[in-house]
C-alpha positions in Angstrom: 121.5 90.8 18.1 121.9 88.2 21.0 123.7 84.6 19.8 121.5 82.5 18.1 122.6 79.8 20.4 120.6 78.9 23.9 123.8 78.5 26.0 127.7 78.7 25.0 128.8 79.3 21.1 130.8 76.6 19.8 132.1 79.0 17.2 133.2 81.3 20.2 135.7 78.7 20.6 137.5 79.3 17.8 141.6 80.2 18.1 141.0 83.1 16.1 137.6 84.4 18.0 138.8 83.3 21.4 141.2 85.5 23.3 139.0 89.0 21.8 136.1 86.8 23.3 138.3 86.2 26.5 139.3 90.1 27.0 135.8 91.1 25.8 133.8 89.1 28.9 136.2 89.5 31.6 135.2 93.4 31.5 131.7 92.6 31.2 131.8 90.4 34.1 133.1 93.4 36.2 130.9 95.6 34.8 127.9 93.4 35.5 129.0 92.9 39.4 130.6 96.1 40.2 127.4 97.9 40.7 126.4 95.1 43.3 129.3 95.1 45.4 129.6 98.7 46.2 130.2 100.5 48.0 131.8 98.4 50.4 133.5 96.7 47.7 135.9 97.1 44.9 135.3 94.7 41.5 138.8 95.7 39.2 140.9 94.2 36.3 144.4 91.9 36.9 146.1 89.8 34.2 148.0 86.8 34.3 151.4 87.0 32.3 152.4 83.7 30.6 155.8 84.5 28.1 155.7 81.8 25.4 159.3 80.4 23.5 157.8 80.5 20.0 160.4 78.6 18.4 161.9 75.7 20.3 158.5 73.5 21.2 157.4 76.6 23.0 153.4 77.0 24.4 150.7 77.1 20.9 149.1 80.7 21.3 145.8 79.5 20.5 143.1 82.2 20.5 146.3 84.6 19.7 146.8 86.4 16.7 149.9 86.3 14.4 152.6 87.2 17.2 155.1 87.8 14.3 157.1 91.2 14.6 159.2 93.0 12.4 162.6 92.4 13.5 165.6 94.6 13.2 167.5 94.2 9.7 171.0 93.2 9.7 173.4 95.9 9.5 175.1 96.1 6.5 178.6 97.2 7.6 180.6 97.9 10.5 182.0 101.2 11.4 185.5 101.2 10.1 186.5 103.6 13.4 185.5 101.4 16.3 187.6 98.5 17.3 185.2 95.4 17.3 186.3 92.2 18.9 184.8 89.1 17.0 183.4 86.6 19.0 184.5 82.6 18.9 180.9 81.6 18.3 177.0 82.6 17.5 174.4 81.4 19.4 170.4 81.8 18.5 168.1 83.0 21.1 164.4 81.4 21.6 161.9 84.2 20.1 159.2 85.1 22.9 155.3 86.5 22.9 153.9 88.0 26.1 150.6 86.5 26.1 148.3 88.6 28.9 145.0 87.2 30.3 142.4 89.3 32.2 140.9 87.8 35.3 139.0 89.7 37.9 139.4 90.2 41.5 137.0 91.9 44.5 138.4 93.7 47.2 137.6 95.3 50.1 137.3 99.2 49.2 139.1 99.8 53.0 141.4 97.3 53.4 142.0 96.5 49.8 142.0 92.6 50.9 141.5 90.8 48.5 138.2 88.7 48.6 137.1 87.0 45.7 139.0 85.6 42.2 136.8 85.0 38.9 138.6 83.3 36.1 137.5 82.5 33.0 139.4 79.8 31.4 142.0 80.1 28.6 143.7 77.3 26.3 147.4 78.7 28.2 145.5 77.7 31.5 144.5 74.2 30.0 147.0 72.8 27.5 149.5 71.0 29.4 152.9 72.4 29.6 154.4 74.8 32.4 151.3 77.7 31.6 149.0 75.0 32.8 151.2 74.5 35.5 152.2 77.8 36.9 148.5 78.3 36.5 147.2 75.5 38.7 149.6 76.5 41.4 148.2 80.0 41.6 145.0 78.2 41.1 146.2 76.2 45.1 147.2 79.0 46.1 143.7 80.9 46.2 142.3 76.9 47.1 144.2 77.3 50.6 143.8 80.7 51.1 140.7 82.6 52.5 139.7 83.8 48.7 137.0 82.7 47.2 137.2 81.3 44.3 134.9 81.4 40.8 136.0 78.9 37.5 134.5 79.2 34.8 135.4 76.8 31.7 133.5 77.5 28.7 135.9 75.8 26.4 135.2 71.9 25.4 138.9 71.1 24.0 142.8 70.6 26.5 142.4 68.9 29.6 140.3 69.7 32.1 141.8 71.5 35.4 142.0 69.1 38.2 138.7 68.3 39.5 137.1 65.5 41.5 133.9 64.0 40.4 133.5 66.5 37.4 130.1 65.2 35.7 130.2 64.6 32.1 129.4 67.9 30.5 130.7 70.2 28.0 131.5 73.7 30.3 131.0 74.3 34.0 130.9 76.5 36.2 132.9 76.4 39.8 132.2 78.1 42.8 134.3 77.7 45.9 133.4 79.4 49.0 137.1 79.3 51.4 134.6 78.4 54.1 133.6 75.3 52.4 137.0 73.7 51.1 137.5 71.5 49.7 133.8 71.2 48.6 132.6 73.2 46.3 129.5 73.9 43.8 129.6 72.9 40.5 127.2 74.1 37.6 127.6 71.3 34.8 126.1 72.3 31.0 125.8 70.8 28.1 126.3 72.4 24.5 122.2 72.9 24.4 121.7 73.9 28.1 121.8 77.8 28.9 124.9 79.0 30.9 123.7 79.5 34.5 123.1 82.0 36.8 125.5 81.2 39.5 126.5 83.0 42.9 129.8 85.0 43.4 130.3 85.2 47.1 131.7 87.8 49.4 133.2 87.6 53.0 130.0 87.2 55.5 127.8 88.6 56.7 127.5 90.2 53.2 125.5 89.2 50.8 126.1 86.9 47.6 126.9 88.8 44.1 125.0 87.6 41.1 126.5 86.7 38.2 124.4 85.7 35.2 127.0 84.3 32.2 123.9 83.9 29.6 123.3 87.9 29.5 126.8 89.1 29.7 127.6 86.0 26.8 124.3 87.5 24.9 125.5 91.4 25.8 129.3 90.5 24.9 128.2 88.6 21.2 126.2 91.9 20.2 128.5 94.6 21.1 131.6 92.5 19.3 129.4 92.0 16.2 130.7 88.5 16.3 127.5 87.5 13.8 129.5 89.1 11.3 132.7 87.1 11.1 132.9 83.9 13.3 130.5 81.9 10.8 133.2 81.3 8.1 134.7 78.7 9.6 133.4 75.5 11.4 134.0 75.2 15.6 137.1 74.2 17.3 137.3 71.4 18.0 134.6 70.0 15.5 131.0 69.1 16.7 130.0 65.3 16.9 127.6 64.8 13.8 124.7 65.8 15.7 125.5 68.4 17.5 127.1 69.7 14.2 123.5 69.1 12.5 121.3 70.9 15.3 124.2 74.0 15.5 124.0 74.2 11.0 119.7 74.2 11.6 120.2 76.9 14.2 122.2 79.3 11.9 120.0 78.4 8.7 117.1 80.0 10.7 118.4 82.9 12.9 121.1 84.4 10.3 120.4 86.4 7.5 
């Protein structure tokens, strides 16, 4: 079944429900496009690597499970044979998670330059800290490079990237052609609008790839069977009282 709601899920945005929503739609986004870029064209798979200090006031790894691992146990003895040299002092290292986030590239099938980026937003790429910040540097990098560049934020909590003139809206959609820069197209929706169909573009004289992010959202909620378990808990962050309201009324009549 398709999500009950007409655009983005709030309960999509979830810590628990949103990195397997993350890894889930990247894939379907180059699923959805690969077919329209060849053959001249290659639509593939790359991940960002953020490594998190989780002790210490280290990066929250919201949308992460439990990143707790067994450790290895303390031995209980030493081997009587080997001469061991005690050191002066102990010293506790920071545990670390590798967190790894999917983002998808286009490249040209001969050349294998790379044309295109499509990122969809995370709360490493948003919550401000040094992810956020190695982030938005890559993020310049593609800005002042011939790339062309697709955002897509479909999380309402954390900053927002830097943007000039964003309208007031709940998720958005960016589109920056290098030809263009620094101005680019911006889809703006609110909690009740559908997601948009917006353009992905390619090195010219080619033609524009379509991307449609309220079919692959519908397509991606259905094969997760996300009807079954994201309902037991309310969204993140919590829904003004009417929005709240309208979202209970929606689920009262579409689930069963």
């Amino acid at each position: 079944m398709p999500s009950p709601f007409p655009g983005m899920n709030p309960y999509l945005e979830q810590p628990r429900v949103w990195h397997d929503f993350h890894e889930r739609f990247l894939p379907a986004i180059a699923d959805h496009l690969a077919g329209q870029a060849e053959p001249r064209y290659v639509v593939k798979i790359d991940e960002h690597v953020f490594i998190h200090e989780i002790n210490g006031g280290g990066s929250a790894l919201l949308g992460r499970a439990d990143v707790s691992i067994a450790r290895p146990g303390k031995r209980s003895g030493r081997d009587a044979s080997l001469a061991v040299l005690e050191a002066p002092c102990e010293v506790v290292l920071p545990d670390v998670d590798t967190e790894r986030l999917s983002y998808v590239e286009i490249r040209d099938r001969d050349s294998w330059t790379l044309v295109s980026v499509i990122e969809l937003l995370s709360p490493s790429n948003k919550q401000l800290g040094k992810d956020r910040e190695q982030f938005i540097s890559k993020r310049s990098q593609l800005l002042s490079s011939n790339v062309h560049y697709v955002e897509v934020d479909l999380l309402r909590g954390d900053p927002r990237l830097p943007i000039d003139d964003l309208p007031d809206c709940e998720y958005y959609a960016l589109v920056s052609r290098c030809e263009d820069r620094p101005r680019g197209s911006l889809w703006p929706v609110r909690l009740r609008d559908p997601l948009p169909v917006i353009p992905v573009p390619l090195p010219r004289p080619s033609a524009d790839l379509s991307l449609d992010l309220q079919f692959l959202l519908h397509r991606v909620y259905d094969s997760a069977r996300y009807q079954n378990w994201i309902y037991t808990r309310e969204p993140t962050p919590p829904l003004s009282a009417d929005d709240a309201f309208w979202s209970r009324q929606i689920l009262e009549q579409t689930l069963v």
